[in-house]
Steps between C-alpha positions, in 0.01 A plus 500: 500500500296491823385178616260474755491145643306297724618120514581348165314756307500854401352775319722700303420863400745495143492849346792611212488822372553282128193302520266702668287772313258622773513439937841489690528320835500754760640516898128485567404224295782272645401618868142443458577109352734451750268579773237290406744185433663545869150574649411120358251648247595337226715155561682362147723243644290190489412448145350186604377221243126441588416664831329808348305301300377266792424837694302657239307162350440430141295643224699481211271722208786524217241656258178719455269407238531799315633485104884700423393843298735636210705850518424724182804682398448847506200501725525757761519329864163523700541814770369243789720205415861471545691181317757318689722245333761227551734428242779261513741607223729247479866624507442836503822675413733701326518244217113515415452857508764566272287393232215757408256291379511309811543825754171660337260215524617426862476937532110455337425194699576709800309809416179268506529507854445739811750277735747220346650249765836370312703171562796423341697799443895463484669786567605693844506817275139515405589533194268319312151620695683891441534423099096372514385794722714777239325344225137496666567863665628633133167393339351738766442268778606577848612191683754403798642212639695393793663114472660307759850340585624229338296198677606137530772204477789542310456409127157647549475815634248784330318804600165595526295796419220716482411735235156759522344734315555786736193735370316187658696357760715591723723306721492544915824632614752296687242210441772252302676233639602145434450154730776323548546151645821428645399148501510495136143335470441733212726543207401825385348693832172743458494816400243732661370881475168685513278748295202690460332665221486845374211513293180696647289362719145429537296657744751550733576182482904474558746361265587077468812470716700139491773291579650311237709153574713433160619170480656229236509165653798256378374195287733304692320605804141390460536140318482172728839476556564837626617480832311812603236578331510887456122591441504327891749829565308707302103457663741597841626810357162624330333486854819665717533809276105494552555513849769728463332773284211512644669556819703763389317682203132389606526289167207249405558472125733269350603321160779185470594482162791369267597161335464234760592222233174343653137471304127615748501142576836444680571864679474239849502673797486861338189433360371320835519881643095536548360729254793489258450485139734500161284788314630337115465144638595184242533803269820418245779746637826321279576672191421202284169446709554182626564565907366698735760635782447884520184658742382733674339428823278659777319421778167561350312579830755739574559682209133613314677752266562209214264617258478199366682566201839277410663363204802327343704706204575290191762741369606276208147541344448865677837584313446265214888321581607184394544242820851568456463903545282423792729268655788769447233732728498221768334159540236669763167678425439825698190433744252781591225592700295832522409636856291796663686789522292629811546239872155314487440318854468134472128522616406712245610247205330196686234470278692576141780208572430284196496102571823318509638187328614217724 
């Protein structure tokens, strides 16, 4: 695997012919990301606690003011909207898809959504995200997925992935890779790629094209007695892989999302970034809808194309399962937001940014 390292830190390109449905890293890809790390474009190796956030100031907005929205089943997507999603699904493995009733609400959870983020899967193979995507393709989808090495300490280790709805989206080649700190001030390091829509266009107007930072945050890691508090790692590595993509790609659009085991009110110096908001908020994200730890987040000044739209799934009254047939899904609810499918510049949307909870 090549590592391309600068100090204590690295970014990883991680590409296996068994977990990747889609992109392969190419001799180009690595030469271009080389360049720009040895040309001091992009510098990973000081994930420092707190200077980022001194630079940048505070303005901590961890919610808009607008209500969550329902998903119909059946209802055909809207043409201008794409759905992205994060989903923790808690020990995602060989073991739970082996049983069907469990494999085809997780498969028609899924098809809900244009772009899934998943934490929590537990298997090098892929073998797990493969059974979903045969079951979602079969029923006349057409979806991919790509998933990452195993991340994190001993004892804990798991994968990440992405899974799309390739009629709508389609991943940007060579565009995966995963942050690592050899530092170990993250137990489970950031997994990154980028997109951009396929669905037409208005007036011109070309497609929605974004960078997507998937993270799950240790428990252990944000509570007062943490020695390191992560989501101090994590507002670090949201604005270098800013700096980096939009030095490299020309990128301006970006979305940090996962389970940071941490409500709106205590995302610290993450949500100090200026401009950065959790789009579901205080929303309920556990399964028995008593926490919230999963979001999405944006810089809202940045990043116009959030239509708005967002929502928590309740799949054990969606489904109609006992708490203990939810539970057996995984103690997370999947979190969603709708965006423009077209780029919309951030002085266009000026004027339509709804008022914010503080």
């Amino acid at each position: 695997m090549p590592l391309l390292r600068i100090g204590s830190a690295v970014i990883a390109s991680r590409v296996s012919p068994l977990r990747l449905i889609g992109p392969t890293v190419s001799l180009v890809g690595l030469i271009v990301f080389a360049y720009i790390l040895l040309t001091g474009k992009i510098n990973l190796s000081s994930l420092d606690m707190g200077t980022l956030a001194a630079q940048l100031g505070s303005q901590q907005d961890p919610t808009t003011a607008i209500a969550p929205v329902q998903l119909d089943r059946g209802v055909p997507r809207a043409e201008d909207r794409i759905r992205i999603a994060t989903f923790d699904i808690q020990a995602f493995d060989a073991k739970k898809v082996a049983d069907p009733n469990v494999l085809q609400t997780i498969a028609a959870i899924l098809s809900y959504f244009d772009l899934v983020a998943i934490q929590g899967v537990r298997s090098p193979e892929a073998m797990p995200v493969a059974r979903v995507i045969d079951v979602i393709n079969r029923s006349g989808g057409r979806y991919e997925t790509i998933q990452s090495e195993p991340v994190g300490k001993p004892g804990r280790k798991e994968q990440y992935a992405f899974v799309w709805d390739s009629k709508r989206v389609r991943m940007i080649p060579d565009s995966n890779y995963t942050i690592r700190d050899d530092a170990d001030r993250m137990v489970r390091e950031p997994y990154v790629a980028s997109f951009e829509t396929r669905t037409p266009s208005a007036q011109g107007r070309a497609s929605f094209r974004f960078t997507i930072i998937n993270a799950h945050i240790d428990p252990d890691e944000v509570n007062s007695a943490a020695a390191v508090n992560e989501l101090s790692v994590l507002d670090d590595v949201f604005v270098r892989v800013r700096e980096f993509e939009y030095t490299s790609r020309g990128e301006d659009d970006f979305i940090l999302l996962g389970n940071l085991n941490v409500d709106a009110r205590n995302l610290g110096e993450l949500g100090q970034i200026p401009g950065m908001i959790s789009i579901a908020g205080n929303q309920p994200t556990s399964t028995d809808g008593k926490k919230t730890v999963d979001h999405i987040l944006i810089d809202r000044s940045a990043t116009s194309e959030f239509s708005t739209r967002y929502g928590v799934v309740d799949y054990q009254k969606e489904f109609g399962l006992t708490p203990e047939q939810a539970m057996m899904i995984s103690d997370h609810r999947p979190v969603w937001a709708e965006f423009s499918v077209n780029e919309i510049s951030a002085f266009e949307n000026v004027a339509q940014q709804p008022p914010a909870i503080r």
